[in-house]
KENUPA-166005 format. One line per field, with one value per residue: x, y, z of N, C-alpha, C in turn. Coordinates in Angstrom, 1 decimal. Example, Ala and Ser with C-alpha at 12.3 -4.5 7.8 and 13.67 -1.06 7.14 Angstrom:
KENUPA-166005
n_px <- 13.2 | 12.8
n_py <- -5.7 | -2.2
n_pz <- 7.8 | 7.1
ca_px <- 12.3 | 13.7
ca_py <- -4.5 | -1.1
ca_pz <- 7.8 | 7.1
c_px <- 13.2 | 12.9
c_py <- -3.3 | 0.0
c_pz <- 7.8 | 7.9
***
This chain:
KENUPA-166005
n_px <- -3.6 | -1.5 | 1.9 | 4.8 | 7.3 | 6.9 | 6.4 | 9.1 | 10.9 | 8.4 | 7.3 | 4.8 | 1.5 | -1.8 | -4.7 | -6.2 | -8.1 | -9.9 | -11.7 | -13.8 | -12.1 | -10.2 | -6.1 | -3.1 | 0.0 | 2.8 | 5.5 | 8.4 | 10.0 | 12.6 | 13.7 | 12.1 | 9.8 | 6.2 | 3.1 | 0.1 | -3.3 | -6.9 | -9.7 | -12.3 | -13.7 | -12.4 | -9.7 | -6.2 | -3.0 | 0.3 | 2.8 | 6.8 | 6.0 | 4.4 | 1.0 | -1.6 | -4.5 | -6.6 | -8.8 | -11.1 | -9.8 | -7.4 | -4.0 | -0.5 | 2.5 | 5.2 | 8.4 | 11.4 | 12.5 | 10.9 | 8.8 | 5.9 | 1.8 | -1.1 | -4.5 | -8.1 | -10.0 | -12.5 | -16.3 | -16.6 | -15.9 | -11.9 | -11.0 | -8.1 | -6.0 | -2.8 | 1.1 | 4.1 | 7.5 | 10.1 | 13.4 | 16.4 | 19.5 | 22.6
n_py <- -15.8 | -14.0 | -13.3 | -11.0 | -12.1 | -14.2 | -14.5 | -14.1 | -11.4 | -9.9 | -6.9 | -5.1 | -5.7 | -4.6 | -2.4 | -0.2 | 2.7 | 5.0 | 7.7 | 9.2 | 11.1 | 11.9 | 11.8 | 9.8 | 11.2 | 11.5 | 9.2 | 7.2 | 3.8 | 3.0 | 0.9 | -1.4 | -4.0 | -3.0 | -4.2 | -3.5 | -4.6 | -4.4 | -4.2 | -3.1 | -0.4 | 2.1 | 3.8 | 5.6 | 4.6 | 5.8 | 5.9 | 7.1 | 8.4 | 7.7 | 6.5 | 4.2 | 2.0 | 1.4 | -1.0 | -3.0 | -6.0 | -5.7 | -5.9 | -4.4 | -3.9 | -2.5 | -1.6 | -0.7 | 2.4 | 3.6 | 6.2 | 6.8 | 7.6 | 7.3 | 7.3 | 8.1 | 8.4 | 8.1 | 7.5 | 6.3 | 4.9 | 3.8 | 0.9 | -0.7 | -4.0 | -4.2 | -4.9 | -5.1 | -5.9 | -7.1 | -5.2 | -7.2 | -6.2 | -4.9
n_pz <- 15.1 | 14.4 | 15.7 | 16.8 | 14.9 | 14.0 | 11.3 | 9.2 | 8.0 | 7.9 | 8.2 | 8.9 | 9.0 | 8.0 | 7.8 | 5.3 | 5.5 | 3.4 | 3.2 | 0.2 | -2.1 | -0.4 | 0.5 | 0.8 | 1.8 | -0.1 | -0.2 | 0.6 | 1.4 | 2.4 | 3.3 | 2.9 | 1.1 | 0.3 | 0.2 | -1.6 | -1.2 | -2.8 | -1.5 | -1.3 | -3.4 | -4.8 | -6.6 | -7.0 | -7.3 | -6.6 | -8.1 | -8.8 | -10.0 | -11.7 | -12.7 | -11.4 | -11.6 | -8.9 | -8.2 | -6.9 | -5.8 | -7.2 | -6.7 | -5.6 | -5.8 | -4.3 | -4.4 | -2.2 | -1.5 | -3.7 | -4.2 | -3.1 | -3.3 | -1.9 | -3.6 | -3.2 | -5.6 | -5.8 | -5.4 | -3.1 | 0.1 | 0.2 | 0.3 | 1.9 | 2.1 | 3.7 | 3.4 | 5.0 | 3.8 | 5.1 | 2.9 | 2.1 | 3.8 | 2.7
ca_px <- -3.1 | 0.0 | 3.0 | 6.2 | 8.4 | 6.1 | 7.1 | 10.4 | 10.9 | 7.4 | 7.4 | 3.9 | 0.2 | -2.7 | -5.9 | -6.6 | -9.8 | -9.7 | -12.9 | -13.3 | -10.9 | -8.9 | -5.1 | -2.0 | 1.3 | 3.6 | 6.4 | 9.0 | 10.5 | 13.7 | 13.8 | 11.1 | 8.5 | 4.4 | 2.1 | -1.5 | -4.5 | -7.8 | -10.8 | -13.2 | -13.6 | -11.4 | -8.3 | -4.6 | -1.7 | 1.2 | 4.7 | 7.7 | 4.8 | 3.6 | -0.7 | -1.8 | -5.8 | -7.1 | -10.3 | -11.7 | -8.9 | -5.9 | -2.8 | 0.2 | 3.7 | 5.9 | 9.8 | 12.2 | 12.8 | 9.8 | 7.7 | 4.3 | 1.2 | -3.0 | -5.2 | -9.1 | -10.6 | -13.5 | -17.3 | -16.8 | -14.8 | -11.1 | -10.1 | -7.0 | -5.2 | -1.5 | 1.4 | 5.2 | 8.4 | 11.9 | 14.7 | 17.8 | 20.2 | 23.8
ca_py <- -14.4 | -13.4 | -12.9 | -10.6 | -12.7 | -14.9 | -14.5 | -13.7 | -10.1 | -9.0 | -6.0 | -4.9 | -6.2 | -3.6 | -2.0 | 1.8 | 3.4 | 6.6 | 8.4 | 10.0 | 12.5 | 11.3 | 11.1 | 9.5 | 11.9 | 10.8 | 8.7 | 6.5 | 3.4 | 2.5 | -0.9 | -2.4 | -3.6 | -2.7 | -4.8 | -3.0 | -5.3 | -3.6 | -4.7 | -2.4 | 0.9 | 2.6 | 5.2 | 5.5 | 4.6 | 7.3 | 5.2 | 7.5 | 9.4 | 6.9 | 6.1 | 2.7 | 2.0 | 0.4 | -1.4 | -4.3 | -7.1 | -5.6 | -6.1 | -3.3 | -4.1 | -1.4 | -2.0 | -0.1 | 3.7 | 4.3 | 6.9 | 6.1 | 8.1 | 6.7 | 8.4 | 8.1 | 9.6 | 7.3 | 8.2 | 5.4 | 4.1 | 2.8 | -0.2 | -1.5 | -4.4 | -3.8 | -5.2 | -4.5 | -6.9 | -6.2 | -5.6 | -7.6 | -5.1 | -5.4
ca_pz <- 15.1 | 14.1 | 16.4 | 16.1 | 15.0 | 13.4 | 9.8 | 8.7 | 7.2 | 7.9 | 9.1 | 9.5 | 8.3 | 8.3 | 7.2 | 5.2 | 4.5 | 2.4 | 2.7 | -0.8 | -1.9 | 0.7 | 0.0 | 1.8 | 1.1 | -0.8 | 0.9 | 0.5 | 2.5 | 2.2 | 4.0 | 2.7 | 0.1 | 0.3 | -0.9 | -1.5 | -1.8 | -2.9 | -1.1 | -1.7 | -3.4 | -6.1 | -6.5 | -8.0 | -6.4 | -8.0 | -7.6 | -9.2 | -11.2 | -12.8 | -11.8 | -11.0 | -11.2 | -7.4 | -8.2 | -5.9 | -6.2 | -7.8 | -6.1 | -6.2 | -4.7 | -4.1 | -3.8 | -1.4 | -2.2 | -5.1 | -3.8 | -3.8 | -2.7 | -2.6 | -3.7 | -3.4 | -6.4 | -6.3 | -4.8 | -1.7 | 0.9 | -0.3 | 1.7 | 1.4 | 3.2 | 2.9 | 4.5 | 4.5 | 3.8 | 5.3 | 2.2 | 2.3 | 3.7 | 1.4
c_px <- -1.6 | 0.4 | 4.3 | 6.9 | 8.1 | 6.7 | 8.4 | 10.4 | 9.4 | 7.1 | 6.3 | 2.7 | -1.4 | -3.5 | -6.1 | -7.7 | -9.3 | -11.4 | -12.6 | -13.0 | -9.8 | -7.6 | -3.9 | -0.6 | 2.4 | 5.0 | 7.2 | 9.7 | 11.9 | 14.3 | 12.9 | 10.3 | 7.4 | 4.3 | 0.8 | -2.4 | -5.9 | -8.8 | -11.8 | -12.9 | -12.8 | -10.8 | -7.6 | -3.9 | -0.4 | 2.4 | 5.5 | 6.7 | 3.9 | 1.8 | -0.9 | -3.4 | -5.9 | -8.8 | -10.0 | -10.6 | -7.8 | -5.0 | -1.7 | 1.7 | 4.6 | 7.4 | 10.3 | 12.7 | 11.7 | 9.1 | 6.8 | 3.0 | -0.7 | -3.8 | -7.2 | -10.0 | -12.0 | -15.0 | -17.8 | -15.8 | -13.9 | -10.7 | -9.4 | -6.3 | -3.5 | -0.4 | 3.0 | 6.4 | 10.0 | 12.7 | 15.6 | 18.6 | 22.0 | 25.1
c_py <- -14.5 | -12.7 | -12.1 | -11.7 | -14.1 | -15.5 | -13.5 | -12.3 | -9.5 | -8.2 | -4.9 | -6.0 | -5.3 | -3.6 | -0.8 | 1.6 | 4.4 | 6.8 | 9.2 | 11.2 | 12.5 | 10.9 | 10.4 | 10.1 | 11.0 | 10.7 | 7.8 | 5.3 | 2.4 | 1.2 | -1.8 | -2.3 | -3.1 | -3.4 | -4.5 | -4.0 | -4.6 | -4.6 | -3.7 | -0.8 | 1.5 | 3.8 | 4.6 | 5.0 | 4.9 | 6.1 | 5.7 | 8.2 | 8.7 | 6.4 | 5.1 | 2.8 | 0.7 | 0.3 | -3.1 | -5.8 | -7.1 | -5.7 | -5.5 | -3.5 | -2.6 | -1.4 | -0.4 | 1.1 | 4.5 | 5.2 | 7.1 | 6.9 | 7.2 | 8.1 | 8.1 | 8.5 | 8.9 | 7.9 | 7.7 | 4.9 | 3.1 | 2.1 | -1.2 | -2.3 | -4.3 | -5.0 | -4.9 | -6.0 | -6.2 | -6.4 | -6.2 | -6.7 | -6.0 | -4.9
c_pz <- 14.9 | 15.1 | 15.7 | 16.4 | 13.8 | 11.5 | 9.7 | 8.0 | 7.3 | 8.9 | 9.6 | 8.4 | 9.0 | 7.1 | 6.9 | 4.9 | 4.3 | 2.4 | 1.0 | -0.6 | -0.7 | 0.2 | 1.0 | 1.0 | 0.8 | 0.3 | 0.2 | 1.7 | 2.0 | 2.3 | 4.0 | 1.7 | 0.7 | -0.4 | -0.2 | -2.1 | -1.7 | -2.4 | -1.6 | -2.4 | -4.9 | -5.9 | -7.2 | -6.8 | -7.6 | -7.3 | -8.8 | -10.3 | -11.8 | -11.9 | -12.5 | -11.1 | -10.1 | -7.9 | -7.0 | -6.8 | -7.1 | -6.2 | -6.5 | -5.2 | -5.3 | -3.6 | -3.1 | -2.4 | -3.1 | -3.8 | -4.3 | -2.7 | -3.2 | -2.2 | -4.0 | -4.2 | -7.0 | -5.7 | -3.3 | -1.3 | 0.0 | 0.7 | 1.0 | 2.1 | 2.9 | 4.2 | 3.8 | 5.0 | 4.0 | 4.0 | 2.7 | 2.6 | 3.3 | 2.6
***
């Protein structure tokens, strides 16, 4: 198991489900990447407008600032493991 402190810059590591039609609002994070890994299911993920296709084993990084929303527009459970990297602050 993973400890805080454990790895350097990582600032969380988690699990979403998206029932369908399920969205997560659009956000941004200033101090850090996302990295989305698709396990099961299918959707978009919208970063600065632009739409991404989530099928089973894409992978979607997301740098500091983009705003980026998921979106389930599939007919089954999206599961995504994700996890977030502290930016270098300047």
């Amino acid at each position: 198991m993973l400890r805080c402190g454990d790895l350097p810059h990582l600032t969380n590591f988690s699990q979403a489900r998206f029932a369908p039609g399920q969205t997560a609002i659009p956000h941004a994070h200033q101090d850090m990447f996302e990295v989305f890994f698709v396990e099961t299911g299918a959707g978009v993920i919208r970063i600065d407008s632009q739409e991404y296709p989530l099928v089973p084993g894409n992978c979607v990084a997301v740098e500091p600032g983009e705003v980026h929303e998921v979106i389930n527009n599939g007919a089954t459970e999206l599961v995504l493991t994700y996890f977030g990297l502290q930016a270098e602050q300047s």
